[in-house]
C-alpha positions in Angstrom: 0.0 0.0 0.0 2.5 2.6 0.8 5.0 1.5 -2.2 1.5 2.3 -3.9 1.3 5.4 -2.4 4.8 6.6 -3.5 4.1 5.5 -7.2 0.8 7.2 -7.5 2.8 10.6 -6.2 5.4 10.1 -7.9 3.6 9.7 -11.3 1.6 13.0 -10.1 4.7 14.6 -9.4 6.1 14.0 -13.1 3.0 14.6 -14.9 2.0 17.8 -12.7 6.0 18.9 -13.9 4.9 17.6 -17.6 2.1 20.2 -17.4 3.7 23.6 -15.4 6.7 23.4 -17.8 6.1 26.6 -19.6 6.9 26.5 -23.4 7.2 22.4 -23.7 3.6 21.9 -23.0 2.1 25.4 -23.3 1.2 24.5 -27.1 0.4 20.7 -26.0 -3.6 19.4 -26.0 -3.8 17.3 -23.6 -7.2 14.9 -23.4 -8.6 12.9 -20.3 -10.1 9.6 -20.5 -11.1 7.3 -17.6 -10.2 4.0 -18.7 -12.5 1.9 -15.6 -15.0 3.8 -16.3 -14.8 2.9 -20.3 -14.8 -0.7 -19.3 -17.6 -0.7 -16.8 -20.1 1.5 -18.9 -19.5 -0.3 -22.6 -21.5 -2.9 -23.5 -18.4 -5.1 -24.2 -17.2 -4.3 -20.9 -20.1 -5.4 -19.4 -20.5 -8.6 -21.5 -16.9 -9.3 -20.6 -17.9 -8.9 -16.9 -20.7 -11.0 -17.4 -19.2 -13.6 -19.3 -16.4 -14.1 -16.2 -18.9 -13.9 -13.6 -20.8 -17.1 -15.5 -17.7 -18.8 -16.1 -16.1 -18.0 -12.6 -19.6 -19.5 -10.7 -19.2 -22.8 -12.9 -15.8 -23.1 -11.6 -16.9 -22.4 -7.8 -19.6 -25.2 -8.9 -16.4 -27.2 -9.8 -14.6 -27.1 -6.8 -17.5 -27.6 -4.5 -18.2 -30.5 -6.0 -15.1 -31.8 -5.1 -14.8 -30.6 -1.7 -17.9 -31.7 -0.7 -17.0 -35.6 -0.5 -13.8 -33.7 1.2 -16.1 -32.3 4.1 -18.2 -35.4 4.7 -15.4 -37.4 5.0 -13.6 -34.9 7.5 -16.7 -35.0 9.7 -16.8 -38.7 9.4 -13.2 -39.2 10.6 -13.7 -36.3 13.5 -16.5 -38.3 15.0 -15.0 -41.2 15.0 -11.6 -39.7 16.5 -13.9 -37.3 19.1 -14.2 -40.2 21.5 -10.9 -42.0 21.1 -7.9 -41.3 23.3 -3.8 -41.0 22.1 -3.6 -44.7 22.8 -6.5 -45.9 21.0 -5.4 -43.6 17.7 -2.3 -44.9 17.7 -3.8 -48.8 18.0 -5.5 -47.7 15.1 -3.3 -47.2 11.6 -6.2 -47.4 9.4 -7.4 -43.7 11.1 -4.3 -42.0 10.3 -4.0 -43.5 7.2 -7.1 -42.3 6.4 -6.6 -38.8 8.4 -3.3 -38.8 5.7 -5.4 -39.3 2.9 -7.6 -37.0 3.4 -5.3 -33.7 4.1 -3.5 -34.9 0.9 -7.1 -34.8 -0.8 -7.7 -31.3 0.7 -4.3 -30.3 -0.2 -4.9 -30.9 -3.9 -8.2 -29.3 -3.5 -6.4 -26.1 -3.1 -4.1 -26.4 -5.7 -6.9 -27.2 -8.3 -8.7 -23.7 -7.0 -5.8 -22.0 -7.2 -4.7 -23.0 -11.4 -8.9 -22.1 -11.7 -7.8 -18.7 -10.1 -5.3 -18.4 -12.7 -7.2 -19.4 -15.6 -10.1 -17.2 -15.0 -7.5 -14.1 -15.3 -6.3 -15.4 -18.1 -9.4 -15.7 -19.6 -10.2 -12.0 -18.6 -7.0 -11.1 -19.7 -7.7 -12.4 -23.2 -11.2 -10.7 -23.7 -9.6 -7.4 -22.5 -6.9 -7.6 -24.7 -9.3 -7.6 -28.0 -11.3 -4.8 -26.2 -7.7 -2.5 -26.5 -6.4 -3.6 -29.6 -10.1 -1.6 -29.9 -9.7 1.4 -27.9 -6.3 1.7 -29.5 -7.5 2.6 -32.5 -10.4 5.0 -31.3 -8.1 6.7 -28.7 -5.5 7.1 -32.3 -8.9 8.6 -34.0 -10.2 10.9 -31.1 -6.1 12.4 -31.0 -6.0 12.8 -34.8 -9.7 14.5 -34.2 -8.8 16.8 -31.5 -4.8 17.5 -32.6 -4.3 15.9 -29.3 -0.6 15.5 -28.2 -1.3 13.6 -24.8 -4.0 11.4 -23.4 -3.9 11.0 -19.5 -6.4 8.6 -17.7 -8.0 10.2 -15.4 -7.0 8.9 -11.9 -3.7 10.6 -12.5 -5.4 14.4 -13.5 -6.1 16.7 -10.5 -8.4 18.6 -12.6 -9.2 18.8 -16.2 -12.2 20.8 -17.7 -15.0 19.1 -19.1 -14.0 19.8 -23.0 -10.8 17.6 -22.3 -12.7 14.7 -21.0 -13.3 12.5 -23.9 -14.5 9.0 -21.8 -18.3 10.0 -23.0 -16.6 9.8 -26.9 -14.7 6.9 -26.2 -17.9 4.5 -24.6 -20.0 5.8 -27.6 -17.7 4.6 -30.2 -16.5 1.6 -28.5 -20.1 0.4 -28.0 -21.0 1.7 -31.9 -17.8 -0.7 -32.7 -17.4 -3.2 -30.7 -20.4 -4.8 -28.2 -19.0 -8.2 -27.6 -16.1 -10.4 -27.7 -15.7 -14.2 -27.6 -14.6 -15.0 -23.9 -13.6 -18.3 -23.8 -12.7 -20.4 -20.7 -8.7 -20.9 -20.5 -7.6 -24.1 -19.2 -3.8 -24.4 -17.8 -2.2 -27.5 -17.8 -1.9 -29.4 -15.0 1.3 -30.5 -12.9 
């Protein structure tokens, strides 16, 4: 959080520099666009959103099928051990083989959620990545438009007038030219 912190003012710092240095920028349009905002307001950020919300609850079915048999075997073996003392356990292999078993079950349980972690941001990152190939182009458009030399998004500007905020511009093309993208489940191999 504070390495965050000292980024964010650093960036500030150099682009607040960027725009009080006199003649180098005095000539320089700059433009504002707030990228989040672009992606949670278009309708192929949404679907995107959507999309990974669908697949991500299939996965969480996944997993909970699996842990389930997990869980009833866990209470299983805990009754069974609740009324036995240290001697009787250790008279008894087959419950810590099957105590064993089981944490190496529950082990691999969280490995598998972990690679479905990973391949649900992969699968975001994939969809995105079509969506600014995209916004590329109409960002290079709205600059040629405007004779813009800079776009800045807006969590780094302090304050920019209205007439330099082109987010509004950017959603309405983006949905005009884009409203959905193919987001297809990734799936990582396996160890």
């Amino acid at each position: 959080m504070l390495n965050f912190k000292i980024l964010r003012r650093t960036v500030l710092g150099v682009a607040a520099s960027f725009v009080l240095s006199g003649a180098a920028f005095a000539q320089s349009t700059i433009l504002v666009v707030d990228q989040g905002r672009v992606i949670r307001e278009s309708s192929v950020g949404k679907h995107i959103a959507a999309q990974i919300k669908s697949i991500g609850a299939s996965m969480e079915s996944e997993l909970k099928a699996s842990a389930t048999p997990i869980e009833s075997e866990r209470d299983r073996l805990m009754n069974e051990l609740k009324s036995m003392d240290q001697a009787a356990l250790k008279s008894r292999p087959d419950l810590q083989k099957r105590a064993q078993d089981l944490m190496a079950k529950g082990q691999k349980t969280q490995v598998e959620a972990a690679y479905k972690q990973r391949e649900l941001q992969v699968t975001e990152a994939k969809a995105m990545k079509q969506v600014n190939e995209k916004l590329a182009t109409i960002l290079e458009a709205v600059v040629a438009e405007r004779n813009a030399d800079v776009i800045l998004d807006r969590s780094l500007v302090i304050y920019g007038g209205k007439s330099t905020d082109i987010t509004d511009t950017v959603i309405s093309r983006l949905n005009s030219q884009m409203r959905t993208v193919s987001v297809v489940r990734e799936r990582l191999p396996r160890k």
